[in-house]
N, C-alpha and C positions, 0 to 999 in steps of 0.2 A: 504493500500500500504506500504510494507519494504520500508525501506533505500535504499537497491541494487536496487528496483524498479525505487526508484522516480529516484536515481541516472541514471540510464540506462533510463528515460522518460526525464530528463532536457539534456542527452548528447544529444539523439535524437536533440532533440528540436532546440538544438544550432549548429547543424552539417553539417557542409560542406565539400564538395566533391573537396577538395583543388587543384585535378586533375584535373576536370572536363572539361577543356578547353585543359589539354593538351592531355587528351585521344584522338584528332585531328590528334594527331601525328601520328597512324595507316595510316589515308591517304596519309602520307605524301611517303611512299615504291611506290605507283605507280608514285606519283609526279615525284622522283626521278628516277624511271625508266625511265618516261618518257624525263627526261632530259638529261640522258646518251644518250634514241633514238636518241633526237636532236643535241647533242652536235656529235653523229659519223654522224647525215645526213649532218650538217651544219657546223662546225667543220673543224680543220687544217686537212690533210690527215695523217698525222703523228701523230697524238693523236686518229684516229679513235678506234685501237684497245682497248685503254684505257674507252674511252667514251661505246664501246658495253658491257666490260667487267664491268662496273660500279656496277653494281647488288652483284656480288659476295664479290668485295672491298668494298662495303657499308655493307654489313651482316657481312662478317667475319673481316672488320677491324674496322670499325667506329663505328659500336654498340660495342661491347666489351670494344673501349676505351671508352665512353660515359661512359658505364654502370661501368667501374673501376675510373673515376676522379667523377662520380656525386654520385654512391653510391648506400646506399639502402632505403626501406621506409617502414615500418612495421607496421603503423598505421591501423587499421581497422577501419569499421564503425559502430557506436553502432547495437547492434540488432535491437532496435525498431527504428532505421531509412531506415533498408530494403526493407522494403514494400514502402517508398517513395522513394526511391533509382531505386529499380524494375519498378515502376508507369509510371517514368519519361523517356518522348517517346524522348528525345536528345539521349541517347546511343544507343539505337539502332537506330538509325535514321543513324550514326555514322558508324556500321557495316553494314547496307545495303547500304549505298553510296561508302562503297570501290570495290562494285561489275560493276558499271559503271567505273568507274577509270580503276578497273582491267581490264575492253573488250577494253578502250582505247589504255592501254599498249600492248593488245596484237594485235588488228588491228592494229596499228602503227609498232611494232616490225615485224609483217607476211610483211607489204607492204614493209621496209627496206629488209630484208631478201629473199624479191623476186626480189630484183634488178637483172640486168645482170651485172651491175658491183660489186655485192659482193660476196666474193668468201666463199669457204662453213667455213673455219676459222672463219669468220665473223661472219657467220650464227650460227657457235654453241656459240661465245662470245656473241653474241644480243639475244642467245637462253638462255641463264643463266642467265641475266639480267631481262630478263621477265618471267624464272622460278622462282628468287625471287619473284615476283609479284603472281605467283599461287601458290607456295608453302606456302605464307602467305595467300594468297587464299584458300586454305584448313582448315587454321584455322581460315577463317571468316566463312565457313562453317561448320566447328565445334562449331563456337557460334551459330549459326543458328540451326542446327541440332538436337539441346535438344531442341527448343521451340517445343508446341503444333501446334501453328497453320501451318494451308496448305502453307499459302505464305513464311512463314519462310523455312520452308521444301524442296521447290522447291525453292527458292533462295538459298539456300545450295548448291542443284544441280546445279545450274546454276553457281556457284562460283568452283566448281568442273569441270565441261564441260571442260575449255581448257585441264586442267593434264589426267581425261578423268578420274577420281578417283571415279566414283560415288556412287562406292558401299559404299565407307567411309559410307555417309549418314544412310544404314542401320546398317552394321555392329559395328561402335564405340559408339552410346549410348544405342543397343539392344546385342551385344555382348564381348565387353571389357567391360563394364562397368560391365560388369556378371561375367566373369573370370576375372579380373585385379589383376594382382601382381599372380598368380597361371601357374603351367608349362603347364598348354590348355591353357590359353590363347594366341595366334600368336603376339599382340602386345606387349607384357610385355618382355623385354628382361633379359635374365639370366647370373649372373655372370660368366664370363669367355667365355660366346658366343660374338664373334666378331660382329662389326655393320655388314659386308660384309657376315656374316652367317643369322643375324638377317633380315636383309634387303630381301634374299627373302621367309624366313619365314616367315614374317611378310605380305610382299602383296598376297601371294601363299593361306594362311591360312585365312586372312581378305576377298578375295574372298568367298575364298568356303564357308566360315561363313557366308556371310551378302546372298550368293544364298539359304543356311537350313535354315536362318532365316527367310526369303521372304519366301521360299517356305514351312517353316510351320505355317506361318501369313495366308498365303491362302488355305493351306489345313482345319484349323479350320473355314473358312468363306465357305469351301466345294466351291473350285474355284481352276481348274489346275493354273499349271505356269504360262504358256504363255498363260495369260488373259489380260485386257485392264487395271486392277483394280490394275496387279506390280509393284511398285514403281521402281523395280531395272530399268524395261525395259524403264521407263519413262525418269528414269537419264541415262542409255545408249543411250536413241535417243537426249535427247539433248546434249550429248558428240559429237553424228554421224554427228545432221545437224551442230551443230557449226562449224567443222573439215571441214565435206563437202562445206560450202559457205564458210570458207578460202580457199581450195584450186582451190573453181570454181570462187573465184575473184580475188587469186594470182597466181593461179598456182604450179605444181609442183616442184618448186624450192624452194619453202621455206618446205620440206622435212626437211630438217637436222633441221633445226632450231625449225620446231614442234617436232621433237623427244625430242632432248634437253629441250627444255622447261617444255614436260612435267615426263624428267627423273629427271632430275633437280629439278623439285617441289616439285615432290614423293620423293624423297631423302632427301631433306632439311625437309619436314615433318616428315619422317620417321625416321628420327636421333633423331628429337625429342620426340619419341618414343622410342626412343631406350634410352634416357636420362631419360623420368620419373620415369622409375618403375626398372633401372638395379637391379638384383639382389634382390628386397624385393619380399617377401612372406607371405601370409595372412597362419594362420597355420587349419590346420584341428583340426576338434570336433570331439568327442569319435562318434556321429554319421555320421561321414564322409562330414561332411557338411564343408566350409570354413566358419571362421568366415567373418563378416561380416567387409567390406573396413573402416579403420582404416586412421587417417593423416599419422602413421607412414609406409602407405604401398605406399607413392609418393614422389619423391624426392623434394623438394619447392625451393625456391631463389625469393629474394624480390629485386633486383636492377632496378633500377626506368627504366631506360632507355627499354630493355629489353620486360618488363611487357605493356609499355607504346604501343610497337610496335606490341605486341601479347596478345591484351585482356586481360592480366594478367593471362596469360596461365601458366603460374610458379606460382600459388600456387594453384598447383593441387590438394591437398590433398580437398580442399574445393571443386572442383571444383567436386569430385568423391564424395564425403557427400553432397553434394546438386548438382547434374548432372542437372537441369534448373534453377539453378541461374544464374544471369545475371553476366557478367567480374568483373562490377563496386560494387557489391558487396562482391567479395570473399574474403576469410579472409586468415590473417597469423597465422599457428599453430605453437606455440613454441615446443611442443613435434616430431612434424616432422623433418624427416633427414632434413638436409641441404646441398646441391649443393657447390662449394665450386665459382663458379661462376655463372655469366647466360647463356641463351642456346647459346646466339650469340657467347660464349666464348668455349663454348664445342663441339660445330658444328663439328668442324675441327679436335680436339683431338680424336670424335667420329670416326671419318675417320681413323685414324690412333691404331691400337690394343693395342701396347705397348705404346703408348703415355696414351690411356685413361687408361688401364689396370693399368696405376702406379698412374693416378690420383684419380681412383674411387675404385677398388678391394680392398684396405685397408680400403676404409672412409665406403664400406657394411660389409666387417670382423666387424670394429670396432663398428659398429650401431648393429652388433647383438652379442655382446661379443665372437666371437671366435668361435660360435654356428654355424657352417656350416651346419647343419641339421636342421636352420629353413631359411635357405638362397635357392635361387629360382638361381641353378648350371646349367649349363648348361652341359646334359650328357658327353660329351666328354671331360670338362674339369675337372670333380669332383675328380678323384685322382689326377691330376696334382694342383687343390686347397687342399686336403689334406695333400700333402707331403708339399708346400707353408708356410699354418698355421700350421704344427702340433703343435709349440710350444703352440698358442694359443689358439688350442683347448683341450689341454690341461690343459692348467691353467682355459679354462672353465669348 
């Protein structure tokens, strides 16, 4: 045994997961949803609006400042303490408990929402509230969605059902993870494509992807589409009956507030999507092949707060080099771009063109020297980025 060995065997050895109690914290988004509910059921009349709308104030203002007064955290966990890190059935114990929380929030939100005394205002403010709840929802299905097993798989779906997103399930670890950071692929956004362009690129194209991919999973098992054995149609029928026994135990009034909810959750997921990969690109080999996914082709950010509420979804680059490792063990690569915030912070700049455009379009110029020709453009803005940098590209 070297030196670096034993060393990397005594760090294991001695290694604690300093987090590990606060990773709780994930549950804590339906909690507080749920507390908004009650606070507009039970609550002044005058504060109603404030208590439905709570979901959105709590994402884009309260995380953000958390994650700027606490910081960040870049500790990784030895190697050889992985395999007991993985073993250990509290973490995921952890991410399938937020899927009961999650129906809480949303059977409480539906029964609110079908009042006669709430009006449809209400309905889309208590609908954003509890789209936070499935939009974080999506990425506890996305922890889900890399494991092996059946139950994992369909609890993905079933964490999916309310947004009604189910094809995510197929399509994000059978086909982004295959084009990622490259111009096929729908989820990778490209420099100088707006989110409001990105956005239905990105659901338009993750369809039709995750239906070729289903549908040549079953042509190789020699089995049409519409067979029992589809997974897509499995997560569309538990999209259907969820929707249907909400609205045959609330009624059609609570309309507005299911749309919302599940515009809202696609939205807030897909932004961040639209955050990890703006603008990198993996580069093509002499034989037209893409090299193979790189740290340097995801955006990372280690701010504790943040990471704590999203499985440690921010540091992707690991999460695309090891697609079934678990949250709790992903690492921090120093060679990876760096965000200059976390998501809760970009959320909303994402929304706005010219807001992110002057946050982000410099800090990819500068992560590739100037080199716009290995940068992932989006067609219609690539002269209007060349006339931008020429200086730059020039001095590259």
């Amino acid at each position: 045994m070297n030196m670096h060995t034993q060393l990397d065997v005594e760090q294991a050895a001695t290694f604690t997961d300093k987090k590990r109690h606060l990773w709780l914290l994930g549950l804590a988004v339906p909690a507080i949803a749920m507390s908004g509910l009650a606070g507009y059921q039970f609550g002044p009349k005058k504060t109603r609006k404030f208590f439905a709308g709570l979901g959105p104030l709590f994402l884009h203002g309260v995380i953000p400042t958390l994650d700027k007064f606490i910081g960040e955290d870049t500790e990784n966990p030895p190697i050889d303490a992985i395999a007991d890190l993985e073993a250990d059935p509290y973490y995921a114990r952890i991410v399938k408990l937020y899927i009961p929380l999650q129906y809480a929030a949303n059977i409480y939100g539906t029964y609110l929402a079908s009042r006669k005394n709430t009006s449809v205002a209400d309905q889309v403010l208590l609908g954003t509230t509890v789209g936070m709840v499935n939009g974080i929802g999506i990425n506890t299905a996305h922890e889900l969605s890399h494991k092996t097993g059946k139950l994992e798989q369909y609890l993905s779906h079933l964490a999916l059902a309310p947004s009604g997103y189910n094809h995510f399930r197929i399509e994000h670890p059978y086909g982004h993870h295959r084009r990622v950071a490259t111009p096929e692929d729908p989820a990778s956004s490209r420099l100088g494509e707006t989110f409001w362009k990105f956005l239905p690129r990105t659901v338009i194209g993750s369809f039709k992807s995750a239906i070729e991919i289903e549908k040549n999973r079953l042509e190789r098992k020699k089995r049409p589409f519409f067979c029992k054995e589809n997974e897509l149609i499995h997560g569309w029928a538990m999209s259907a009956i969820y929707h249907a026994a909400m609205f045959t135990k609330f009624g059609m009034r609570s309309v507005p507030f299911q749309v919302t909810q599940a515009a809202y959750a696609i939205t807030l997921f897909e932004s961040v999507n639209y955050i990890e990969h703006y603008g990198l690109k993996r580069e093509k080999k002499a034989n037209g092949q893409y090299e193979r996914t790189l740290p340097e082709h995801s955006w990372n950010n280690n701010n504790v707060v943040t990471n704590l509420f999203l499985y440690q979804l921010q540091r992707h680059s690991d999460h695309h080099a090891n697609p079934t490792r678990s949250f709790q063990t992903l690492r921090h690569f120093e060679n990876a771009p760096q965000l200059p915030a976390g998501y809760g912070a970009l959320i909303l700049p994402a929304f706005i063109p010219s807001w992110w455009s002057k946050i982000m379009d410099d800090r990819v110029v500068e992560h590739y020297k100037g080199d716009l020709n290995k940068m992932n453009i989006h067609p219609e803005a690539k002269e209007k980025m060349f006339e931008k940098y020429a200086g730059q590209i020039e001095a590259a």
